[in-house]
N, C-alpha and C positions, 0 to 999 in steps of 0.2 A: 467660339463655336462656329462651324462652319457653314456655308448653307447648303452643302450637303445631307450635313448632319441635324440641322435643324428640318428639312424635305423630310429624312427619316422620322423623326420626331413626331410630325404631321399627321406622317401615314399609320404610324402606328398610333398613335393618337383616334385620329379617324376609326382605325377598326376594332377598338376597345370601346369605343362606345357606340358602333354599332353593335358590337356581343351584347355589351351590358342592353342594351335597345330589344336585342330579342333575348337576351334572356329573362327582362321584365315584361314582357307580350306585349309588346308594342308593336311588331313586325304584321303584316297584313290586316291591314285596317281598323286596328285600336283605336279606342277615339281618343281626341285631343282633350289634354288638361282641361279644366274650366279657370283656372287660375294666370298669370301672368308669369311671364319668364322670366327667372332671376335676373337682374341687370349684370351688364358684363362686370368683372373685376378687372382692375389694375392694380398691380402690384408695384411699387416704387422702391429703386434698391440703385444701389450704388454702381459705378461704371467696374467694368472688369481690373480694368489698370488700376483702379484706387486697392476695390478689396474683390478680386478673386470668387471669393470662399462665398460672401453673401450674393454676389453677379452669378454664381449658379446656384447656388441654393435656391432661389427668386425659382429658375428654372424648374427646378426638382417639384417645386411645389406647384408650378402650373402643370405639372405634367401631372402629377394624383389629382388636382382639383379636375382637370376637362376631364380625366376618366371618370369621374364623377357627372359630370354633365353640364358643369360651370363653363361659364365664356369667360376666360382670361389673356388677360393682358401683362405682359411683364415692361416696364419701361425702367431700365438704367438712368441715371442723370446726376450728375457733377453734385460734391459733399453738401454744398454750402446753399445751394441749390434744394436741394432734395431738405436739410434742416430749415431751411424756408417755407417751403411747402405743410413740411410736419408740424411743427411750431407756432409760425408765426401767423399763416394764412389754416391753420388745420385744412389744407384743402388737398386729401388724399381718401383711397377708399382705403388699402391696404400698404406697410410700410414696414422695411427688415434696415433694423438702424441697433444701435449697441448702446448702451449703458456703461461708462468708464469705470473702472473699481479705484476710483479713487480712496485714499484711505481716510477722508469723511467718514465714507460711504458706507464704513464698517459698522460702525451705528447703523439699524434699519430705517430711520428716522425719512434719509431720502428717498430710499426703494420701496418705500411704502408709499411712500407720499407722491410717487407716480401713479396711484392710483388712487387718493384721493379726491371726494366730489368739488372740492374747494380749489382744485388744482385744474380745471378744465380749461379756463377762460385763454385765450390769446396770448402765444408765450409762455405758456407754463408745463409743467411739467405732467400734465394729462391730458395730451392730446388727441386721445380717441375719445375721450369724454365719457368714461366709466364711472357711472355711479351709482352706490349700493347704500343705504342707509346703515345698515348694519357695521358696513366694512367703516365709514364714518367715522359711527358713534365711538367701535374701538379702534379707531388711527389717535382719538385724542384720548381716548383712558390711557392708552399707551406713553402716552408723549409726558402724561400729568404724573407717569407711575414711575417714584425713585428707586422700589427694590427691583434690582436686575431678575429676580426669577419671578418674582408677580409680573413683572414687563415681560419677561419672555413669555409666557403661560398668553396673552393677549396677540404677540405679536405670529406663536403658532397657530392661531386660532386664525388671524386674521387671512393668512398664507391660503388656508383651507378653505377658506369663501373665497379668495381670489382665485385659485386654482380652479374651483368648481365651474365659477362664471366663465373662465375662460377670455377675459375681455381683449386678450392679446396672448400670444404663444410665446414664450422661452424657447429659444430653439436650442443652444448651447452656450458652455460657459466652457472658453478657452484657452487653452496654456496661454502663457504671454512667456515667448522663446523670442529674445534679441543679443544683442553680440557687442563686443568692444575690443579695442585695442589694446592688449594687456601686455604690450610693447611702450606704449607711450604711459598708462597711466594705471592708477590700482586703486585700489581700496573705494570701491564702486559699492554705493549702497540697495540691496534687492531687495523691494518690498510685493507683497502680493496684492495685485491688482496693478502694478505700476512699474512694477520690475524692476529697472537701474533708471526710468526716466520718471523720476519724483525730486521731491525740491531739498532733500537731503544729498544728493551725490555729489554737487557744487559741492556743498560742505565739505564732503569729508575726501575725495578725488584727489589724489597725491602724484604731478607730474614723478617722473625716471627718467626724463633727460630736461633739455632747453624748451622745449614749448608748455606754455605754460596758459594756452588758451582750451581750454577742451569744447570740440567742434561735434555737434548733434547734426546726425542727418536725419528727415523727417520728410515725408510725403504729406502730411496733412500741414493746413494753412488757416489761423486762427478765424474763428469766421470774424472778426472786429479785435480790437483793442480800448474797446471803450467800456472800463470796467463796468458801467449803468446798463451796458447793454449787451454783454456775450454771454451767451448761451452752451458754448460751444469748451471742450475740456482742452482742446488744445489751444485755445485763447489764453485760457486761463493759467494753461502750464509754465506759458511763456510768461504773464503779468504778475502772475503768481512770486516770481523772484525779485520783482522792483518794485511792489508795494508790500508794505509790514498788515498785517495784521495782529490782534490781540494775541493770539495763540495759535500755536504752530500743536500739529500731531507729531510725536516721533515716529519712529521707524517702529517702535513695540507699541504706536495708537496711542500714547499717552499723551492727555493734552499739554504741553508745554507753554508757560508764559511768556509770551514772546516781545512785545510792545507791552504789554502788561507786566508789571513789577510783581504783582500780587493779584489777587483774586477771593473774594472775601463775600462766601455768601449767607447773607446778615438772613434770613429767610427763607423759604421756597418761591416767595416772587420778586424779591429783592437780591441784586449783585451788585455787589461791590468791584470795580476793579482801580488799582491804582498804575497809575501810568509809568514805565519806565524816564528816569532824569536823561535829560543830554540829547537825549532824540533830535535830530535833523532832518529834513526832504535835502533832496538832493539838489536844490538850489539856494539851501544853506537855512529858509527860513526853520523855526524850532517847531518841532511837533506837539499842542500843546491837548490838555482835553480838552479845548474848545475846537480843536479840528475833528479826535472822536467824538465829540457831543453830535460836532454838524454832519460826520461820515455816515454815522447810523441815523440821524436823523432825513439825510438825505437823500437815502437808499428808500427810506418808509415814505417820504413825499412825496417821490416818482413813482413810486407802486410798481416796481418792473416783476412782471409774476413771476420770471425764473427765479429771482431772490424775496419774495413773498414768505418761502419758509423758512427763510434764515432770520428775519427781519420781526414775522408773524406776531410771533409770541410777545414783543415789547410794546408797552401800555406809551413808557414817556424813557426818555435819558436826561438827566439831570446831572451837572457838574457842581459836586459839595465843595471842591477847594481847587488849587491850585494843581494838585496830583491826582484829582479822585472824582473818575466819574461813577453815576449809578444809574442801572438797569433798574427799572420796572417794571415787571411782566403781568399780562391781565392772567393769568392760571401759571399754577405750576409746571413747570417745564425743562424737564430731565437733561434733554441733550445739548441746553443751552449752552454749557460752554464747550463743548465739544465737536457742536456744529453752528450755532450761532458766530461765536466769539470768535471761529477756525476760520469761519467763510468771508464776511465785512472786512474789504479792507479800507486804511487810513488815506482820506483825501486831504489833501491842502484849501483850507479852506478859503486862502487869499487867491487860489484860483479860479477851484468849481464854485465856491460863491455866488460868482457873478455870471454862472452857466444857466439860463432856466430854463432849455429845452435840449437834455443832454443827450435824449435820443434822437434831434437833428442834428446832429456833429456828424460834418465829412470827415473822411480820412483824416484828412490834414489839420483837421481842427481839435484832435484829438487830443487833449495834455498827456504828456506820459514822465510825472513828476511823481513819483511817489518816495517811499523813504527808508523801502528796504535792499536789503545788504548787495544785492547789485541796483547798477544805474541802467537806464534804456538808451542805447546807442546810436542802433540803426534799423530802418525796417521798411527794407523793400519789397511790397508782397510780392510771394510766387516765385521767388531769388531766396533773399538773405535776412535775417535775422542777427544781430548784435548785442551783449549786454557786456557790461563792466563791472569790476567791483568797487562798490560804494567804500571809500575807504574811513571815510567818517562812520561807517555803523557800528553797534557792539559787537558785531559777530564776525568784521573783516579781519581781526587778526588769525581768525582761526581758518580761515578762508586762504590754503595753498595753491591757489589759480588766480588769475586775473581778470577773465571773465568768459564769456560762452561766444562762441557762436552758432548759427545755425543754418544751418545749409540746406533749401527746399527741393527737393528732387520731383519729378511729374509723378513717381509710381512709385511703391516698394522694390522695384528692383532695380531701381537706379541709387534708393539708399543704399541696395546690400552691395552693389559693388562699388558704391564711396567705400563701404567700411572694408571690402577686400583690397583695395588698391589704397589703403591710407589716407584717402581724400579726409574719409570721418571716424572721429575715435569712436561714436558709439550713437547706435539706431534708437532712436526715441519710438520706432515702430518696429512691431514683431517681426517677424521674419515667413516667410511664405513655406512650407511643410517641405518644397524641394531646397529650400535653400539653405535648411538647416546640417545636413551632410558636409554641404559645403563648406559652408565655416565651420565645425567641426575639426575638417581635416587641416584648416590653417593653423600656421605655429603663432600667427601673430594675432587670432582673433580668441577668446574666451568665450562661451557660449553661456547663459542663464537664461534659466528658467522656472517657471514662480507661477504657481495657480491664480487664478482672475475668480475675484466675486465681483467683477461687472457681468453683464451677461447679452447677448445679442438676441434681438425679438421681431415678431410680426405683431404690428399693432397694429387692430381695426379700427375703424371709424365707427364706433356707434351710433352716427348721427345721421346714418345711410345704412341704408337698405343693400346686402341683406344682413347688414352686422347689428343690429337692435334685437336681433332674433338670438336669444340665449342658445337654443337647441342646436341653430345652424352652426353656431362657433364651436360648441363640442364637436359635433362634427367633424368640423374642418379641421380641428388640434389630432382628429385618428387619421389626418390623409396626410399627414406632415412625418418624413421620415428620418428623424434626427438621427436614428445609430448611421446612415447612411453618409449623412454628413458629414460626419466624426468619424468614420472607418474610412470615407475614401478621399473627401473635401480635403478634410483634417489631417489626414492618415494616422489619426487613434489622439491628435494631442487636443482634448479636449470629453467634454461630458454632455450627455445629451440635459436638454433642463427641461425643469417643470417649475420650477418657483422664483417670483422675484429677489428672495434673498437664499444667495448660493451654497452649494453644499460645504468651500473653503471656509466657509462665517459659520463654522458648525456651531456655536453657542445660539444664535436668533434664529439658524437653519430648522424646516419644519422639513424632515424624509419622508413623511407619509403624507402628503398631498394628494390628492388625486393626479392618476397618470395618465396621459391619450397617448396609447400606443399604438405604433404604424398599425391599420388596420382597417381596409377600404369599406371592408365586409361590415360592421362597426360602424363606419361612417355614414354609409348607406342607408343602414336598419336605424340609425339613429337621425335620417331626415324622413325616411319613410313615418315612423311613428309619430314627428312633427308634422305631417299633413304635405309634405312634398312630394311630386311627383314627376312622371318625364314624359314629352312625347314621343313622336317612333323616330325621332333623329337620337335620342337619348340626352335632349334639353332639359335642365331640371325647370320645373315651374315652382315657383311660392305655393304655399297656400289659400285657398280660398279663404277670404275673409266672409 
């Protein structure tokens, strides 16, 4: 944006809320609120070269709230940076960050559980700090409920007090449009929420000539590789491939036994799993259940809250025999294997063992030993990325590639012209709304595209003023203009939202939530009724207490 264009901005800014100024009587000597001026907002959102689409968006929305009469701030700032702030130090008022649709995810178990009140503390996955009794009590009936339509009946309900309160905005839920070379290779696998960069496409990815590395370009940069402590979905995408876990999801969400030979559940708090024979880490030691006993044991010692809800539900793990570990869960607990048993993955215990403060590991101190079907290479942050095939796994014969690599570009538009110019067979990040024409018209690029049940948001702070205030959040959800987003940001690939779990997830999908639609006029009458008011600048004031 230029600062021309931002001057413009200003000015008209300025004289929209001097209208609104006189056309609330403020104009010639109206007296002054009794109340106190809302504190300024900041808004926190990502640099333009990362993502575009949220670097204005951020804008759009300062520009309804000051006509409004709010003092805002919009401040850009670097990925990893900005999920620090949100996360780790919860120290933001306002923050437009995205939700992965991973295919977890598909289960409402975790997009629920960003709003639950157990979920607020340091690192975890509610960090605006929303909390409702109500909404609570049914996140665990939900979780304890094994018939899918008794859970869904709980999980509509639940949408519906979320939507109400408004603790954070859904702004949209996005195509995921990315591209590959379907010169060099094929049989690329498309899932929704994850598109062709999910941990099925190594599998099944079939070189057509001599190269036999398939090379990902990506803008984004895991924030860690320390499985105890990333947070971050492109950490994960990358670790994801060199550690096993119990159970993998297929491409149809079905959970798969992965590391697990079997799965045996002797009760509703009891699981049985038996361990796959033969298993290796990649430095040859055998993967035994005494490393499962100690992997899920050691995720629950260190308490890291981002995995709190994968871990939760387990009372104790006990090893019965030589093949057979067992879960103990304190309640019943539905999605345990499906997002439990999908998420933990297997540590070597002759390593981490002897780790006991594994979120003070530098970089370099990092083990990167695990013992699925690729090996970890190389990993120069902000450069390059390398993995290998494990050729000891069960699953490397079926594996027609060698191994990955990955290629870190500064922006999206430095991936999409790796993938025009051949640098990269294929974008692990979507593609920017102008540059979809483009490949399009290449002979040598394929273009896919797959609906997203992640979803991108503004989360408030509850724990600042003036977000504690119910009435004001409504509010601000009618000064938010999402078909705008998506009609121009977007140019239409995408859907304005209203709920944490997406309209693509149509089985746990709740359509009738309540809606705040663009709508100043609305937003206005709906802080007037809460006791706000403005002075003859058209400042809003709080309420008198």
């Amino acid at each position: 944006m230029t600062n021309t264009t931002r001057t413009l901005r200003t000015a008209v800014t300025a004289a929209l809320i001097l209208t609104l100024a006189a056309a609330l009587g403020f104009a010639g000597g109206a007296p002054e609120p009794e109340g106190e001026p809302v504190p300024e907002i900041t808004i926190y959102t990502t640099t333009e070269s990362y993502d575009p689409i949220r670097y204005e968006a951020a804008f759009m929305i300062q520009d309804a709230w000051e006509e409004l009469g709010f003092a805002v701030n919009v401040e850009p700032m670097e990925f990893s940076t900005l999920l620090q702030y949100f996360y780790d130090e919860q120290d933001f008022d306002a923050t437009i960050l995205g939700w992965s649709g991973r295919v977890d995810r598909l289960d409402p178990q975790h997009f629920l559980g960003t709003l639950h009140g157990e979920q607020t503390d340091l690192g975890a996955n509610n960090p605006g700090g929303y909390e409702n009794p109500e909404y609570d009590e049914l996140f665990v009936r939900q979780e304890r409920e094994f018939d899918p339509d008794a859970r869904r009946e709980i999980v509509l309900e639940m949408q519906e007090i979320a939507a109400s309160d408004a603790p954070l905005d859904v702004l949209f839920y996005r195509d995921e449009v990315v591209g590959y070379n379907s010169e060099r290779f094929e049989n690329f696998v498309a899932m929704a929420g994850e598109a062709i960069y999910n941990e099925w496409t190594p599998y099944e990815v079939t070189p057509l000539g001599d190269d036999t590395v398939l090379t990902i370009g990506t803008s984004q940069e895991p924030d860690t590789i320390n499985p105890l402590d990333s947070t971050s979905v492109w950490g994960w995408k990358f670790m994801r491939m060199y550690y096993d876990k119990l159970v993998r999801l297929t491409p149809d969400i079905e959970p798969e036994p992965w590391a697990a030979e079997d799965i045996i559940e002797v009760d509703d708090r009891t699981v049985d799993v038996v361990i796959r024979d033969g298993m290796t880490f990649h430095d040859g030691e055998p993967v035994t259940v005494d490393d499962v006993k100690f992997s899920f044991d050691y995720f629950i010692e260190n308490d890291f809250a981002y995995f709190r809800p994968f871990f939760g539900p387990i009372e104790s793990v006990e090893v019965m025999d030589s093949s057979t570990v067992r879960f103990n869960l304190t309640e019943p607990y539905s999605p345990f294997i499906t997002v439990t048993l999908s998420q933990i993955v297997i540590l070597p215990e002759h390593i981490w063992g002897d780790i006991e403060n594994p979120a003070d590991l530098t970089p370099d101190e990092i083990p990167t030993v695990g013992s699925g079907p690729f090996k970890f290479d190389t990993y120069d942050r902000g450069e390059y990325k390398a993995l290998s095939v494990f050729e000891d796994h069960f699953s490397a014969g079926d594996i027609a590639i060698d191994g990955i690599d990955y290629i870190t570009y500064a922006d999206s538009e430095g991936v999409f012209t790796g993938l025009l110019t051949g640098e990269v067979d294929m974008t692990a990040w979507r593609m920017e709304p102008g540059q979809i024409p483009i490949a399009e018209a290449e002979d040598h690029i394929s273009v896919v595209t797959v609906g997203d049940f992640g979803y991108y948001h503004l989360t408030y702070n509850l724990r600042r003023e003036p977000f504690a205030d119910r009435e004001l959040r409504r509010a601000l959800a009618h000064a938010i203009d999402r078909n705008t987003i998506i009609d121009v940001l977007l140019e239409g690939r995408g859907e304005p939202g209203y709920s944490v779990i997406a309209p693509i997830n149509t089985f746990w999908h709740n359509p009738d939530v309540e809606r705040f639609e663009y709508d100043l006029d609305a937003a206005r009458s709906l802080l007037e009724q809460a006791g706000y008011t403005w002075d003859a600048q058209g400042r809003i004031y709080a309420p008198q207490d």
